[in-house]
SEKOL-70514 format. One record per residue (C-alpha): residue number from 1; residue in three letters; x, y, z. Coordinates in Angstrom, 3 decimals, decimal comma. Layout:
# residues N
(NUM; "ALA"; (X; Y; Z))
...
This chain:
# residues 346
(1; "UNK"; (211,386; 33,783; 10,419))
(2; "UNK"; (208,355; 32,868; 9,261))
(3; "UNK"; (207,354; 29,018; 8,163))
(4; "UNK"; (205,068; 27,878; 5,183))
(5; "UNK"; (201,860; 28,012; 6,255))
(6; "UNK"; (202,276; 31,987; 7,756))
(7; "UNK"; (203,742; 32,725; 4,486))
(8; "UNK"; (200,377; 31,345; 2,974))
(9; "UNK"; (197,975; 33,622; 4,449))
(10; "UNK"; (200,122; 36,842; 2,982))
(11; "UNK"; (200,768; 35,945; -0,672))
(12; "UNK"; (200,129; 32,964; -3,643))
(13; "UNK"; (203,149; 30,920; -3,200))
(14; "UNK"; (205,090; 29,893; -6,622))
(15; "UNK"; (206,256; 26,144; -7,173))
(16; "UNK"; (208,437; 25,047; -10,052))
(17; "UNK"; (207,862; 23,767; -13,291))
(18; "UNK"; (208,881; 20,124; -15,261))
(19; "UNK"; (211,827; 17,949; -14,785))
(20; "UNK"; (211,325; 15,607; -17,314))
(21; "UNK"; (211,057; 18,895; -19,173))
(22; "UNK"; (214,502; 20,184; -18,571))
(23; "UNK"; (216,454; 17,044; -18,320))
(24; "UNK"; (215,302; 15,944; -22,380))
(25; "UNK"; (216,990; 19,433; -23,005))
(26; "UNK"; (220,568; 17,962; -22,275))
(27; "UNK"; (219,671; 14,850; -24,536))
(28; "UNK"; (221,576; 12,874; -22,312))
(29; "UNK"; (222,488; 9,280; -23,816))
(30; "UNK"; (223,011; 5,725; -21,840))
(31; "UNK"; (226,747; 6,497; -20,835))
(32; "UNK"; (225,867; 9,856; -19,306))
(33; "UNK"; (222,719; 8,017; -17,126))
(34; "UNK"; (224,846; 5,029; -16,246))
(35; "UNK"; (228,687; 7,305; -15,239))
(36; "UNK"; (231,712; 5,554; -13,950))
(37; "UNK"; (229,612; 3,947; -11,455))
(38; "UNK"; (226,932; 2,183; -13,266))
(39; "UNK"; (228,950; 1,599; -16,808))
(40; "UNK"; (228,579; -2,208; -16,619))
(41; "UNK"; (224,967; -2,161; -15,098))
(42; "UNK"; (222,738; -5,345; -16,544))
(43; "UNK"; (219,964; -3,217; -16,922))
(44; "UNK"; (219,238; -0,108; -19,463))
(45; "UNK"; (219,148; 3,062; -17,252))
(46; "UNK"; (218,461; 5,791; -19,924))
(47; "UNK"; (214,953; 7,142; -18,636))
(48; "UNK"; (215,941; 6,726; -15,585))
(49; "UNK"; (215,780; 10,494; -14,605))
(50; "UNK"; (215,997; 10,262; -10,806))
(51; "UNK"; (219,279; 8,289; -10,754))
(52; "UNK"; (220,889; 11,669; -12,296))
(53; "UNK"; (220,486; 12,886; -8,995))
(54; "UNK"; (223,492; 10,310; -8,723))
(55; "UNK"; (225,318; 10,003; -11,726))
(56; "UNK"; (224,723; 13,899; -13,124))
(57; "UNK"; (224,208; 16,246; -9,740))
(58; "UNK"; (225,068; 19,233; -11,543))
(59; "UNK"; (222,729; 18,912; -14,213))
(60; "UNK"; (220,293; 18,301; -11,318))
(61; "UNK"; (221,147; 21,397; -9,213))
(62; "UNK"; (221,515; 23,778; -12,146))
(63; "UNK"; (217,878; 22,994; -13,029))
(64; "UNK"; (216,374; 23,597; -9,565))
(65; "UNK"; (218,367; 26,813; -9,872))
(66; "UNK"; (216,991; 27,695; -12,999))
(67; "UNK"; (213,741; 27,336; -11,359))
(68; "UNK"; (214,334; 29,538; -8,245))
(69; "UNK"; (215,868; 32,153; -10,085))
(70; "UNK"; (212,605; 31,819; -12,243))
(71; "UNK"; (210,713; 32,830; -9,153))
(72; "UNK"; (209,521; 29,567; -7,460))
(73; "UNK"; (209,294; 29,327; -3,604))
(74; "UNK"; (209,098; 25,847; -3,597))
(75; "UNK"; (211,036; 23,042; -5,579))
(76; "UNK"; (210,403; 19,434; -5,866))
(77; "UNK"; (212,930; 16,895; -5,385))
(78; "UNK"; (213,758; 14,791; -8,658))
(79; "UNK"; (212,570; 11,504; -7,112))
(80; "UNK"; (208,855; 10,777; -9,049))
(81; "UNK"; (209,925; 7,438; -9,590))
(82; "UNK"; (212,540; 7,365; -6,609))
(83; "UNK"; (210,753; 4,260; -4,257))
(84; "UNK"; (211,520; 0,360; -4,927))
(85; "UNK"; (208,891; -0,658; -6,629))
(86; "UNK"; (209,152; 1,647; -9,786))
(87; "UNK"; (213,403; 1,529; -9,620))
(88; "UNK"; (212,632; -2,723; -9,985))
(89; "UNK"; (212,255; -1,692; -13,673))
(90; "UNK"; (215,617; -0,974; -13,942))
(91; "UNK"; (216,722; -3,449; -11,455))
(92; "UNK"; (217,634; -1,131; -8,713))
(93; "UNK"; (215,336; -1,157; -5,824))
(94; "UNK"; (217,663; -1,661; -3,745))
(95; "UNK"; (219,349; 2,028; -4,587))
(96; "UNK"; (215,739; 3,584; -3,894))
(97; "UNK"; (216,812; 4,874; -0,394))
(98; "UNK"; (220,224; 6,480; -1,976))
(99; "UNK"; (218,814; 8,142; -4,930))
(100; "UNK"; (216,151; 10,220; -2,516))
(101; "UNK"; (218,703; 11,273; -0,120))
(102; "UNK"; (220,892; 12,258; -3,027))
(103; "UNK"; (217,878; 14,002; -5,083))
(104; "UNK"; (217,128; 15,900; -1,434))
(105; "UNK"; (220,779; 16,916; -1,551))
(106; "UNK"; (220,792; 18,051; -4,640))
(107; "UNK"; (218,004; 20,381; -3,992))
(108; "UNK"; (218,899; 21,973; -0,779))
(109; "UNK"; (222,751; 22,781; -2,560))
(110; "UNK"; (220,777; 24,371; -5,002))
(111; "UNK"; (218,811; 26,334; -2,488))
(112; "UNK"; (222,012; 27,202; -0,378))
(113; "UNK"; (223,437; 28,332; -3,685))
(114; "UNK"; (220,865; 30,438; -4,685))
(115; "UNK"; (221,068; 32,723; -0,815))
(116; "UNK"; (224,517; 32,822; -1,741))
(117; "UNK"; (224,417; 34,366; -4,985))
(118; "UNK"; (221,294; 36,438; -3,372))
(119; "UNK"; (222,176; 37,629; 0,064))
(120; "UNK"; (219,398; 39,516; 0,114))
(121; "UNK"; (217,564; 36,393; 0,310))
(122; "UNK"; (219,287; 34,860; 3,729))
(123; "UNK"; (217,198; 36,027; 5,970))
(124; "UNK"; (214,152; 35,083; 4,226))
(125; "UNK"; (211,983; 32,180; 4,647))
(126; "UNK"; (212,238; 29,826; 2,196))
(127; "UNK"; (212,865; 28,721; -0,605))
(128; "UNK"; (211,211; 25,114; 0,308))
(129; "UNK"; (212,200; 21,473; -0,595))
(130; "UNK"; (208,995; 19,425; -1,493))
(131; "UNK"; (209,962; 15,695; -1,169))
(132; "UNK"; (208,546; 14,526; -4,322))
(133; "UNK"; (205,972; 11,088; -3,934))
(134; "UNK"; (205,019; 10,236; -7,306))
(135; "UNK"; (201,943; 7,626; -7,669))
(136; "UNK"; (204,014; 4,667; -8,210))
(137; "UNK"; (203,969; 2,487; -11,696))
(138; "UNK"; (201,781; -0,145; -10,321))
(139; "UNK"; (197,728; 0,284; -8,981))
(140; "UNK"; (196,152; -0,808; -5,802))
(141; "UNK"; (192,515; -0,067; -7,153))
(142; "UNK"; (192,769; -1,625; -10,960))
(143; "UNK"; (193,837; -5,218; -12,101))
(144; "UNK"; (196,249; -4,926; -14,619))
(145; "UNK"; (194,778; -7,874; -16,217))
(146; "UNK"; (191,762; -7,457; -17,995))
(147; "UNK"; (190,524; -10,866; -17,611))
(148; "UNK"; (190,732; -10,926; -14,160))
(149; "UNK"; (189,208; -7,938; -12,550))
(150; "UNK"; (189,553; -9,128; -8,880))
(151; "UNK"; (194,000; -9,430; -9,174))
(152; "UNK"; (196,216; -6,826; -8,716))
(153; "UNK"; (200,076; -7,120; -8,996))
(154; "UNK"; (200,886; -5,702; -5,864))
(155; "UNK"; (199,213; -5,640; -2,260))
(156; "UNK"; (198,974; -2,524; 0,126))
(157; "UNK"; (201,440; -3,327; 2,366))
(158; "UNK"; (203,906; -3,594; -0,405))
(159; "UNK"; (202,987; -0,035; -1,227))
(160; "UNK"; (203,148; 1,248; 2,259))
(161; "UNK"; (206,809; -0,146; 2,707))
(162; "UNK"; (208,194; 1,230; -0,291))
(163; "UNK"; (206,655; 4,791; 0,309))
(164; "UNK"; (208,110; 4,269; 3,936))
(165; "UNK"; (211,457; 4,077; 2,588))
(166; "UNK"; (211,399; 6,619; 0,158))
(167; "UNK"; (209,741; 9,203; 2,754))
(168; "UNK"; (212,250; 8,323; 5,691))
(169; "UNK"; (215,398; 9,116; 2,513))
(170; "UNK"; (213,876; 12,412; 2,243))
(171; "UNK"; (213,142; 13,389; 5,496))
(172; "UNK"; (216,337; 12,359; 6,324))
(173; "UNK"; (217,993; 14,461; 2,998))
(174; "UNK"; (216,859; 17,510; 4,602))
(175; "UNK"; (213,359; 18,151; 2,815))
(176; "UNK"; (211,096; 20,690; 4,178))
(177; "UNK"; (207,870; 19,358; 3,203))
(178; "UNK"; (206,695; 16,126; 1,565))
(179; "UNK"; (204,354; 16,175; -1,444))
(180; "UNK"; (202,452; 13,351; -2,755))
(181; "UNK"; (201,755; 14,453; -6,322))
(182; "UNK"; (199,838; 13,031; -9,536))
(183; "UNK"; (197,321; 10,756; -7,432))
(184; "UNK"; (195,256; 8,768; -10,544))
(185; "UNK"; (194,667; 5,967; -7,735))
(186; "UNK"; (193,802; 7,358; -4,046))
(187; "UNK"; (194,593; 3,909; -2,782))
(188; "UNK"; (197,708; 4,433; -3,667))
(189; "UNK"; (197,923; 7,678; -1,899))
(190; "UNK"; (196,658; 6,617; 1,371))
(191; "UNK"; (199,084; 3,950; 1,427))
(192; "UNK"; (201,548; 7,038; 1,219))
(193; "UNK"; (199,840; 9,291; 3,694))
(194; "UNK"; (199,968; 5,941; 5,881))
(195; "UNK"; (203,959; 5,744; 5,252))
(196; "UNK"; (204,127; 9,284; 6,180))
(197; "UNK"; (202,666; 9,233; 9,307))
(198; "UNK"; (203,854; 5,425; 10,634))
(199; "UNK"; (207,499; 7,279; 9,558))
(200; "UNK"; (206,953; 10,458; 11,999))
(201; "UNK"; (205,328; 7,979; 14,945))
(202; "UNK"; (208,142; 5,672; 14,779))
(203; "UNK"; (210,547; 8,151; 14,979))
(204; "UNK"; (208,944; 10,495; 17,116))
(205; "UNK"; (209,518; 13,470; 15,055))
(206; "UNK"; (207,404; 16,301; 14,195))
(207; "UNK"; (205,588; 15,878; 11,313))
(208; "UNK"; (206,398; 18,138; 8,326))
(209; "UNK"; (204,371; 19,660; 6,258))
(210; "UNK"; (202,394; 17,252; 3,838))
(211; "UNK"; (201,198; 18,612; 0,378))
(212; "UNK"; (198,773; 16,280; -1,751))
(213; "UNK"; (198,151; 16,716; -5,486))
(214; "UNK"; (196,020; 14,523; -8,059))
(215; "UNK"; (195,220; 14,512; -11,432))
(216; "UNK"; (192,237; 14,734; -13,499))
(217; "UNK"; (192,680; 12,738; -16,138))
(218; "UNK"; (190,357; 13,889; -18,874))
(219; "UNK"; (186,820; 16,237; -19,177))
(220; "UNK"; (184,473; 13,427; -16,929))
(221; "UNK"; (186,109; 15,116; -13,484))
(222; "UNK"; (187,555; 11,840; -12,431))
(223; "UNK"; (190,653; 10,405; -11,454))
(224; "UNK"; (191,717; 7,362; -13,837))
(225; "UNK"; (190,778; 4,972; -10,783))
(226; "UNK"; (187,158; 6,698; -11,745))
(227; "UNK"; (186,703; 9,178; -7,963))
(228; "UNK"; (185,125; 12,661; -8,866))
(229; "UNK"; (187,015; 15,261; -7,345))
(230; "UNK"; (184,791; 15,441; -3,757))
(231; "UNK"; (184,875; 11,980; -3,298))
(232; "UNK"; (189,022; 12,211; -3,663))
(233; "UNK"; (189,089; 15,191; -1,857))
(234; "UNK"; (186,527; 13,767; 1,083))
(235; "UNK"; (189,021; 10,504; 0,671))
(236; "UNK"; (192,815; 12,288; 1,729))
(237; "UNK"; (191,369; 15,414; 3,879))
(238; "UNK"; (191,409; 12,997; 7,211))
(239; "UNK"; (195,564; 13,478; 6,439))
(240; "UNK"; (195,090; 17,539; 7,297))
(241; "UNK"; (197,031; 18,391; 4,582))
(242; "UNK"; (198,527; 21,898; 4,318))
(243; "UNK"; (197,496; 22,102; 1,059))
(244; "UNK"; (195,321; 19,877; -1,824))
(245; "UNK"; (195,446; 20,640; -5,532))
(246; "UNK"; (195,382; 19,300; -9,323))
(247; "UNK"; (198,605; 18,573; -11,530))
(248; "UNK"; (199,675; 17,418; -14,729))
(249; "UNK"; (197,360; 15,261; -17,320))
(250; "UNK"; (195,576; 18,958; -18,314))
(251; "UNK"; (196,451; 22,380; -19,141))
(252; "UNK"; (194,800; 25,121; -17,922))
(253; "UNK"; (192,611; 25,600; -19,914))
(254; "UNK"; (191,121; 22,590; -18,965))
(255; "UNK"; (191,951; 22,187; -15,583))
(256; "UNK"; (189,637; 25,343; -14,316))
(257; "UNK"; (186,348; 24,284; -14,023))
(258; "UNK"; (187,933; 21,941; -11,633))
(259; "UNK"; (190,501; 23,853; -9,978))
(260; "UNK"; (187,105; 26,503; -8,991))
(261; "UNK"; (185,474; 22,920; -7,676))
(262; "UNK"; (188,379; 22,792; -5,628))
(263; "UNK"; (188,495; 26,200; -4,336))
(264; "UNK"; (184,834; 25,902; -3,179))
(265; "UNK"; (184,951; 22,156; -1,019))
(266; "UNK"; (188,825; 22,662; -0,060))
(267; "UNK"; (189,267; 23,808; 4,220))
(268; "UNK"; (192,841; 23,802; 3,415))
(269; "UNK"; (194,944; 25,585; 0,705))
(270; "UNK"; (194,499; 24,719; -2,433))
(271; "UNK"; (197,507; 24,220; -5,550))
(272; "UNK"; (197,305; 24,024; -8,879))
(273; "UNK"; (200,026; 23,327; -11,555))
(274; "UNK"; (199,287; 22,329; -14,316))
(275; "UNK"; (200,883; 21,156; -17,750))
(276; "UNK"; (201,786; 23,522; -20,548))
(277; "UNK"; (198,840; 22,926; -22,579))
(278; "UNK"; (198,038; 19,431; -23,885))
(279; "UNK"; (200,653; 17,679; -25,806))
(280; "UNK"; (200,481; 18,062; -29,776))
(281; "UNK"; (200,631; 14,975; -32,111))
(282; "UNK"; (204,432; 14,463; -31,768))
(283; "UNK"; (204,281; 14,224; -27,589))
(284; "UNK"; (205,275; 17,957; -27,524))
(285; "UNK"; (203,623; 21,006; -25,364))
(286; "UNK"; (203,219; 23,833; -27,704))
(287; "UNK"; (201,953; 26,473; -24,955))
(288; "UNK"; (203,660; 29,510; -24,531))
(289; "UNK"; (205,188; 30,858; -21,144))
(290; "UNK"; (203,056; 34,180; -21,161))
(291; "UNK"; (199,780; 32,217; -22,394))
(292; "UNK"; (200,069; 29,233; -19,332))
(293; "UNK"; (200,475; 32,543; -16,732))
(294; "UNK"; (197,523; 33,996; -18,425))
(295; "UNK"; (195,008; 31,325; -17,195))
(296; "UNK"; (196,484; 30,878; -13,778))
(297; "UNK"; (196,612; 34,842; -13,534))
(298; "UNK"; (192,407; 34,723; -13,990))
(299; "UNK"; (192,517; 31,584; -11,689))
(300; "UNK"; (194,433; 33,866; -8,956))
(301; "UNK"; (192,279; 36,959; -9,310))
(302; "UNK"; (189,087; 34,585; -9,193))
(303; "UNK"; (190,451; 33,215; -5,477))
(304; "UNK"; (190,663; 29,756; -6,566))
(305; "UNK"; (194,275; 29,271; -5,525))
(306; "UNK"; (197,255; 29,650; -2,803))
(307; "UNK"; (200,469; 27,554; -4,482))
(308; "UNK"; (200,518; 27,609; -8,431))
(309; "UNK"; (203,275; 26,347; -11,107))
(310; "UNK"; (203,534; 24,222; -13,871))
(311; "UNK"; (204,047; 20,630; -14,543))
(312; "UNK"; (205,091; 18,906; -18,030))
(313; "UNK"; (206,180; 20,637; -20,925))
(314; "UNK"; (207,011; 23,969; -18,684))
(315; "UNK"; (210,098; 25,834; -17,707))
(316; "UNK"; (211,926; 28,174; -16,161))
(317; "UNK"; (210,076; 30,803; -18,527))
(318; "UNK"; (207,004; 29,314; -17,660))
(319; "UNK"; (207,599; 29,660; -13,425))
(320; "UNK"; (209,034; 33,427; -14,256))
(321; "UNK"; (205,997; 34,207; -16,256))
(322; "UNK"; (203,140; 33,162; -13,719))
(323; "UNK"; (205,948; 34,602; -10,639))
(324; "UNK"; (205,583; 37,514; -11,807))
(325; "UNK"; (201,575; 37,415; -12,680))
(326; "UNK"; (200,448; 36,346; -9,463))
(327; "UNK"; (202,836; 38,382; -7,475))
(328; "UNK"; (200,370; 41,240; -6,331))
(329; "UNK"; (197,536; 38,978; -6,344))
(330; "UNK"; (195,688; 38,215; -2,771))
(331; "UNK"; (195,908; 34,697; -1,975))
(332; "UNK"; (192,266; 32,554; -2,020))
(333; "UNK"; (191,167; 32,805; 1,818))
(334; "UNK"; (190,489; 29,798; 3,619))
(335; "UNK"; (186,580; 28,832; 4,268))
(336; "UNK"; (185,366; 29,356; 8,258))
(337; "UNK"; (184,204; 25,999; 8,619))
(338; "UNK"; (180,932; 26,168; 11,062))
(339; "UNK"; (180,883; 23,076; 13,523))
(340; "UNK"; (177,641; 22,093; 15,470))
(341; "UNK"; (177,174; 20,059; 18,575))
(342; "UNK"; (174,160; 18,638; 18,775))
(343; "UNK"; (172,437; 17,511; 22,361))
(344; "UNK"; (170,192; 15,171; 22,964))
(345; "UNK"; (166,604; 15,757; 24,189))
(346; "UNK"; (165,750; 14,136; 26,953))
């Protein structure tokens, strides 16, 4: 049987599309976040998308299948938001460790139901579990208060133990690799690579494979904490990621140019998935399934990528679409990296 990264020297590997996407198409209402279990909660809890993993499995489950029978090799855990510092909005930091083992739960079922409605598929490697690690609601590298440049509402160490937390819930859920997606602060995601590997050193485990993704946030090249993408790339690769990427914020279109940057600094592999298009004046992604697979088609065929799929505003259509357009497509080829050792004259 062959693991992830022998997989990704044979063939583009396919991740799935949007959550958020598929959840707003069950226009789910308070009672049906909250259940039995949370129907006198003091806090609102519609939004709240990764306590479904909780209070509406199914729905949870059916959409990972949805996406593996689109195609994708690798689905992410519903847990964006699933660490205690973004659940304190809804007053339920406490649950943070629950709601990642259950989210982890939810997607494995889904992958053990998927072998079972394709035997064919047993014996195969994969599909994968990505422990989702979203970039948290609150900055290390910007002061939320624009008087006061110097403050900031919430201190490293507070970062580090909540993406501790989360990452020992999903490692513990059954994950097969851990993703830390949407970086717009790399602060923030070092704190999270630190989590991650304080988690395997304490336990003594072996590490599993760690996938890192930012985002571009508009035509300057920059994250929203203001890196260019070298200087975020040079900033994470000391984590020897399996793979580094781009997501969300942009549609292809616009996410290229930088996706090609990417290609050409990157040792490791490189992922891209990005949204459907840019939203349209009512929040809504207009692009079209066969149009998004278009652009990463050209991106595969140029040997920019290794792992592509879509983020908000796509679906299962979307993930079938680009499956099936990158399918016979090489995989981008890792750079030979030439090291030097220099001596000294005497």
């Amino acid at each position: 049987m062959k693991d992830i990264a022998t997989l990704l020297k044979n063939r583009i590997l396919v991740i799935d599309g949007a959550m958020g996407t598929m959840i707003q198409r069950h226009k789910l209402q308070e009672a049906d976040y909250r259940g039995e279990r949370f129907k006198d909660w003091e806090s609102d809890l519609k939004g709240n998308n990764d306590l479904l993993s909780i209070t509406q499995p199914q729905i949870i489950q059916d959409i990972h299948l949805q996406y593996l029978e689109a195609g994708a090799d690798i689905i992410e855990t519903n847990t964006f938001n699933a660490q205690a510092v973004s659940m304190a909005d809804y007053n339920m930091s406490e649950l943070a460790f629950e709601i990642n083992t259950a989210a982890a739960r939810c997607a494995k079922d889904a992958v053990n139901e998927f072998k079972k409605r394709h035997p064919e598929q047993a014996a195969e490697t994969g599909p994968f579990v990505a422990g989702a690690i979203g970039p948290m609601n609150k900055t290390l590298s910007l002061s939320p208060d624009v008087n006061n440049p110097g403050f900031r509402g919430i201190s490293f160490d507070e970062v580090t133990d909540a993406y501790y937390e989360q990452v020992k819930a999903l490692v513990e859920g059954g994950v097969d690799l851990l993703l830390v997606e949407t970086i717009f602060d790399t602060l923030n995601a070092k704190a999270a690579i630190y989590a991650i590997k304080k988690y395997f050193r304490d336990y003594k485990k072996v590490e599993l494979p760690l996938m890192i993704s930012g985002t571009i946030t508009d035509a300057s090249g920059r994250t929203l904490s203001g890196q260019t993408l070298e200087a975020f790339y040079t900033s994470i690769e000391h984590a020897n990621p399996l793979s580094i990427g781009l997501n969300c914020a942009l549609g292809a279109d616009q996410m290229r140019a930088h996706i090609e940057e990417l290609s050409q600094i990157a040792t490791c592999y490189t992922s891209a998935y990005p949204n459907a298009g840019l939203p349209n004046a009512m929040g809504e992604y207009d692009e079209e399934p066969h149009e998004t697979a278009h652009f990463i088609e050209e991106w595969a065929r140029n040997g920019f990528v290794n792992i592509v799929g879509g983020c908000c505003g796509t679906t299962p259509e979307h993930i079938r679409h680009i499956a099936t357009q990158v399918k016979k497509i090489k995989p981008r080829s890792l750079p030979v990296v030439e090291t030097s050792l220099e001596t000294n004259e005497q």
